[in-house]
Structures are given as structure tokens and as C-alpha cells.
C-alpha positions in Angstrom: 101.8 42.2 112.9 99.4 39.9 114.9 95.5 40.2 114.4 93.1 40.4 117.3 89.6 39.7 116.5 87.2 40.9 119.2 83.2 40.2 117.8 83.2 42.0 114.3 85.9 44.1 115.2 89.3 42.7 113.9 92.5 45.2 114.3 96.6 44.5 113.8 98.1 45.0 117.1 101.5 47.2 117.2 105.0 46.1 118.4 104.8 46.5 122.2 101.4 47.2 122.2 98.8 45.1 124.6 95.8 43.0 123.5 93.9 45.4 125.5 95.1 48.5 123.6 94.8 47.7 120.6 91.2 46.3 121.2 90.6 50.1 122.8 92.1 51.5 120.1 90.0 49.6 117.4 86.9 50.6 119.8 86.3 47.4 121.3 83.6 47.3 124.3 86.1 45.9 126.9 86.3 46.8 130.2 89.3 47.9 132.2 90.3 49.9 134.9 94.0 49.4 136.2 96.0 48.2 133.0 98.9 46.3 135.0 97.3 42.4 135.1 96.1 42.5 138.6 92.3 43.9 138.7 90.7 41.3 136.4 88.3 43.5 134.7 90.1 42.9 131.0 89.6 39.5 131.3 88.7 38.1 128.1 88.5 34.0 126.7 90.8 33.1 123.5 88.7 31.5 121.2 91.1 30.9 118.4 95.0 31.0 119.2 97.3 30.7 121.5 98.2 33.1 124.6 101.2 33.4 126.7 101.0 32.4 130.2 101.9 35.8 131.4 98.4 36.4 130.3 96.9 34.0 132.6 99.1 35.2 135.8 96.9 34.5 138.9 94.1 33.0 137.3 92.0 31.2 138.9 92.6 27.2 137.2 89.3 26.7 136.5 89.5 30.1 134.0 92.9 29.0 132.8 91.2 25.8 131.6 88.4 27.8 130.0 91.3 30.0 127.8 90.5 33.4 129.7 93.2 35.7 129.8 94.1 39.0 131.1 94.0 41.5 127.7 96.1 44.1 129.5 99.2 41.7 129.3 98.8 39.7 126.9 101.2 39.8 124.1 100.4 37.1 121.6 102.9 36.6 118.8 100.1 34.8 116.7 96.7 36.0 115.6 94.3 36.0 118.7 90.0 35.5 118.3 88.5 37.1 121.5 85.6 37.0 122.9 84.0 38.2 126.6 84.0 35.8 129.4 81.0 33.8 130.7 78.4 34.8 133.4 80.8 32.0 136.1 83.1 34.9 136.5 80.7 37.5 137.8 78.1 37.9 141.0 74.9 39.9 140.6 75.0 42.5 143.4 72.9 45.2 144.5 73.8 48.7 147.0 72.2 48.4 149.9 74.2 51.1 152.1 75.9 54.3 150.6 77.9 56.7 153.5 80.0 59.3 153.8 82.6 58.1 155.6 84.4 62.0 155.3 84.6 64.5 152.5 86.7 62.3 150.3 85.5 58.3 151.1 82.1 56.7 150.3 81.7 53.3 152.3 79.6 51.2 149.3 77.5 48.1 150.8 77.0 45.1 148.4 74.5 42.1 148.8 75.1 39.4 146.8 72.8 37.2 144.8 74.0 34.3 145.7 77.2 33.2 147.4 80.0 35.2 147.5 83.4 33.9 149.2 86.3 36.0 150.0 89.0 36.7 152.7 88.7 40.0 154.4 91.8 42.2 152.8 91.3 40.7 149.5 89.7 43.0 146.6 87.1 43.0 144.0 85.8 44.9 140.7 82.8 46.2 140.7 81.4 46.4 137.4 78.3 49.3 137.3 75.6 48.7 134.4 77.3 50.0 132.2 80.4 48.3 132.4 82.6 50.5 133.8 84.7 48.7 136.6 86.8 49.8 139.1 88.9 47.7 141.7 88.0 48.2 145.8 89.7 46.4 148.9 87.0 44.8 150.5 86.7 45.8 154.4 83.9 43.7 156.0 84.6 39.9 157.1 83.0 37.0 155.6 79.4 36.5 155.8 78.9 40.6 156.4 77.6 42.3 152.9 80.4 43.5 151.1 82.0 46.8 152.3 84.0 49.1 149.9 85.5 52.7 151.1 85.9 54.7 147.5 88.0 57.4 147.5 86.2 60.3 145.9 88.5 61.6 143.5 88.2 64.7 140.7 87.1 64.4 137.8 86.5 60.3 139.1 84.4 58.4 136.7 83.0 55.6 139.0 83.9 57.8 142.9 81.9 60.7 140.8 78.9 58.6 140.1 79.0 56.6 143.6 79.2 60.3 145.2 76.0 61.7 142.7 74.3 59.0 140.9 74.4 55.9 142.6 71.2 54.3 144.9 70.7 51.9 147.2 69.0 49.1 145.4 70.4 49.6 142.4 71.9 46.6 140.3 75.3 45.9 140.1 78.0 43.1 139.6 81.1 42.0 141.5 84.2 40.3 139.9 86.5 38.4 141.9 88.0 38.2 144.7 91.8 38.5 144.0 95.2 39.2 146.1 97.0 37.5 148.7 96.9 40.4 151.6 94.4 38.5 154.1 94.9 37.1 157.7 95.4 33.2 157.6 95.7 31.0 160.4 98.6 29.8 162.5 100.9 31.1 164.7 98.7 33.3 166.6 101.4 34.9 169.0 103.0 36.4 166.3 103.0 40.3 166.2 100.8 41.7 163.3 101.7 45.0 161.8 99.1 46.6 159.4 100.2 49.7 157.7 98.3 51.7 155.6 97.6 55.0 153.8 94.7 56.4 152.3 91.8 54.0 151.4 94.5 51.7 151.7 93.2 51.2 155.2 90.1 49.4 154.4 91.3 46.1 153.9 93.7 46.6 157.2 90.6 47.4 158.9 88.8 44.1 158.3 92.3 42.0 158.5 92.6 43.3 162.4 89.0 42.4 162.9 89.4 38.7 161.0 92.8 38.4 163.4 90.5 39.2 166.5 87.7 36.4 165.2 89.5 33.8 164.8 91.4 34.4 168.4 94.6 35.5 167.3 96.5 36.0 170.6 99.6 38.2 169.8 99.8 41.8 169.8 98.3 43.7 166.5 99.2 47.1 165.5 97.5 49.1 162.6 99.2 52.2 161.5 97.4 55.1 159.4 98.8 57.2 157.7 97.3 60.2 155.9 98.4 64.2 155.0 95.2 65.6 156.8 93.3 64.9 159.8 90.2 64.4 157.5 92.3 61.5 156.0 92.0 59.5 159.3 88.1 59.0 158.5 87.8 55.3 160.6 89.7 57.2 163.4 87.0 57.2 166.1 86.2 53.6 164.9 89.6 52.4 165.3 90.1 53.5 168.6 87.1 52.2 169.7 88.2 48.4 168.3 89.0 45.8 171.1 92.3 43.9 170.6 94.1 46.4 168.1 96.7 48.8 169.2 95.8 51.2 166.8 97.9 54.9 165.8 97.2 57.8 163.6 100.0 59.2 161.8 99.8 62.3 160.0 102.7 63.9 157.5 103.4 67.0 158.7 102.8 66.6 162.2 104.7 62.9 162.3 106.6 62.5 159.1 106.3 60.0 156.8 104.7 56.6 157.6 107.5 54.3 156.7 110.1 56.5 159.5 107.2 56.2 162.2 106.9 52.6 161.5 110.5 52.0 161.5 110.8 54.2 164.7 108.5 52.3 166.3 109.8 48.8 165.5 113.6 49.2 164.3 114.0 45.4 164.9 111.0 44.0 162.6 112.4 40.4 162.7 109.3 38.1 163.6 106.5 39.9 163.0 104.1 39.6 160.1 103.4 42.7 157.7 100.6 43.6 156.0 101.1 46.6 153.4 98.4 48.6 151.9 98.1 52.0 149.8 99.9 54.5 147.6 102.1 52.0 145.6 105.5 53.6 146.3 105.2 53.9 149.8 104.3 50.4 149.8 107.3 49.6 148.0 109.5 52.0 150.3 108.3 50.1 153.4 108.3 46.7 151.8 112.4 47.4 151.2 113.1 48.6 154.7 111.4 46.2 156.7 113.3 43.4 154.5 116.4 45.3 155.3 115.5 45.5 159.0 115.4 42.0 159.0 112.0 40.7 158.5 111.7 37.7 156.5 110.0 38.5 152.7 107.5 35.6 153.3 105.9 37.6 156.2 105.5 41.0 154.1 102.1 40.7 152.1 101.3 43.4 150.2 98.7 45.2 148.2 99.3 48.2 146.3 96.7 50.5 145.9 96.6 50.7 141.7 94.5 54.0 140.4 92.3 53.3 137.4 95.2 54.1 134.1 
């Protein structure tokens, strides 16, 4: 079996097993949060060996150059020397806003230390002191501090200590920003629909207002879903926002959010999607607006990944 070293931990890693396991296993200090190569926060730099390029999956190329790779899917067949990734990868942030948004979602503002780009709709990690990190849409526009909406979940290790622990000023850093679910330029008659359940809402919520900015002219629907009425929590917000045709859906009162979205727009075909929240309604949507018609290239699509 391959050997990963890790500092002065060195451990065999089993048949099927990840980097990133068997560095957990061995009791390794890595971080982690959503184990499926799309959060970043495993990353990791190969000093010695060779990693597949699986491991390196939407990298940015200047990281690929430098040998980091993703620990949570990489599956060297060779021996693997680790070692943590270099201060280029990470932003120095600090809280400057913690709200309730409702019972169950914190808005988190971030100021950066220096210069932070991102797309509105894209996510980050944040990384707390001590190194746990957790992945968040990001729901402000560029050149606004950095806006997170954290579900508060039981038993939560980072929604627990934002909800009791957490203060404005305190030191934190950001890592990132990642995914392909953000409003770009061009064709600006083009029909948006934003769909979203949950928290899965916060990066729809600064896509629509990125559209709006940059003067998109074509009609823009956001549709969110939730089980409760205290699951709308932007709901007076939303109906407020100029240029956004905006509509609440609830379960029991509606039905599910894919047969409201498909009732509404049975004939897709020319618009552009964008897809947030719980993973398999993502999915189920994703599949019926392809069948519906709409082209695949005009689905983007974020999946809301828990922490494993």
C-alpha cells in the first residue's frame, strides 16, 4: 500500500481510501469540510511524488504549478510527501456584521485585508482560528464586504459557534472563490431563472442584483422555495428588489419547487438557469429543464454540499 507522509506523521493509505482519510485517520491536522473535491479546504501541496490530475480538478493554474492538490480525491498509486499550502491561497478577514436573518440563518460580514475578487454567486471557505472551515455562497456583489447567510444547523460545529461564540472584529480567513454559478455578460434579453432552496438562495440573491448592475434588460425570475414560511427569511427584501420578478414557494402550500417551476415555464427553451440548494433537488430540476428543452450550457448549477 502507498505511504502518505504529512509533517512527522507518515501512514499506509487503504485500497479505496482517500489521501484525506487516511491523513484523518493517522490524526493529521488537515482541514476539511465537504469531502467530494469542490470546497478547497483539503488542499494540500505534494512535495515528493506524483498525484493524479483528478486531484487537481478546478485548480486554479497557478496552484497546479505549485503541486497543490485536493486530499479528499486524490488517489495516488505511489508514495505521496504532503505538506500545507502557502499563505497565496488564503485572505486575512475579520466579522464586521453578525444578523439574524430568522431563527435558522446568520448573515456573516467579512472585510478583507487586502483585495479580495469574486463574482457574486460564487462561494468561499471560511477558515475560523482554529482551522475549522466550512464552505458559504457568497451573496453581496463585488466591492461590498463579503456576505454569507449560514444555516444554523444542530449540533453544527461552525453555524453553532457563529450563532454563540463568534464577534464582530474577530480574525478570520477566507479561501477561495470557487464555482461557476455567477451572472456573466452578454445577451442581456435573455430570460434569467434563479431557483433556489434553503440558503441556497443567497448566491441567487446577489446574481439578480449583479444582472440588474450591469443593465441586464430581459425579464429575471427568482424562485424560493422553502417547507416553512420562516424559510423565506429575504422575503420582504426580495419583494422590495427593483427589476426581479420575484415568488415564494412553499411545500405544502405549493408543492415541490421543481413542478412550480416547470408549471410556470413548461417551455424552458431560451432562457438561462441558475440552480442552487439541496443537492437532489438541484439535480431533479437540472434533468427536467434539459428535458423541457433547455440547452445544458444555460443550466449552471451549484449544489448546496453539507460539511461530511
Amino acid at each position: 500500500m502507498p505511504t502518505v507522509r504529512y509533517g512527522a506523521i507518515a501512514c499506509e493509505r487503504h485500497e479505496n481510501e482517500s489521501t484525506l482519510d487516511a491523513l484523518l485517520r493517522s490524526g493529521a491536522p488537515v482541514s476539511y469540510s465537504c469531502k467530494a473535491g469542490t470546497c478547497g479546504s483539503c488542499m494540500v501541496r505534494v512535495v515528493d511524488g506524483s498525484a493524479p490530475a483528478r486531484a487537481q480538478a478546478g485548480l486554479k493554474d497557478s496552484w497546479k504549478a505549485r503541486g497543490y492538490v485536493l486530499a479528499c480525491v486524490c488517489h495516488a498509486e505511489g508514495d505521496l510527501t504532503l505538506a500545507p499550502v502557502d499563505a497565496d491561497t488564503q485572505v486575512a478577514a475579520r466579522i464586521v456584521a453578525l444578523d439574524a436573518l430568522s431563527a435558522e440563518v446568520m448573515r456573516v460580514r467579512l472585510a478583507c485585508d487586502s483585495g479580495f475578487d469574486f463574482s457574486a454567486g460564487q462561494y468561499v471557505t471560511l477558515i475560523r482560528p482554529d482551522g475549522l472551515a466550512r464552505s458559504y455562497s457568497i451573496a453581496s456583489l463585488p466591492g461590498e464586504d463579503l456576505e454569507l447567510h449560514i444555516r444554523l444547523l444542530p449540533n453544527g460545529r461552525m453555524s453553532e459557534w457563529v450563532r454563540t461564540a463568534a464577534r464582530v472584529g474577530e480574525a478570520v480567513r477566507v479561501l477561495g472563490p470557487n464555482g461557476d454559478c455567477f451572472y456573466t455578460p452578454g445577451r442581456p434579453e435573455q430570460p434569467l431563472l434563479l431557483v433556489g432552496t434553503g440558503t441556497g438562495l443567497a448566491p441567487l440573491y446577489g446574481i439578480a442584483r449583479d444582472a440588474v448592475r450591469q443593465g441586464h434588460t430581459g425579464p429575471i425570475h427568482l424562485i424560493h422555495g422553502a417547507v416553512r414560511a420562516e424559510g423565506l427569511y429575504l422575503d420582504e427584501t426580495l419583494r422590495a428588489l427593483g427589476g426581479v420578478h420575484y415568488k415564494p414557494t412553499l411545500l405544502h402550500a405549493d408543492g415541490p419547487v421543481d413542478q412550480v417551476v416547470l408549471g410556470l415555464f413548461p417551455k424552458p427553451a431560451g432562457m438561462r438557469a441558475f440552480l442552487c440548494g439541496d443537492p437532489a433537488i438541484v439535480q431533479t430540476l437540472k434533468k427536467k429543464l434539459f428535458l423541457q428543452g433547455l440547452d445544458l450550457r444555460d443550466i449552471h448549477a451549484d449544489a448546496f454540499l453539507p460539511a461530511a
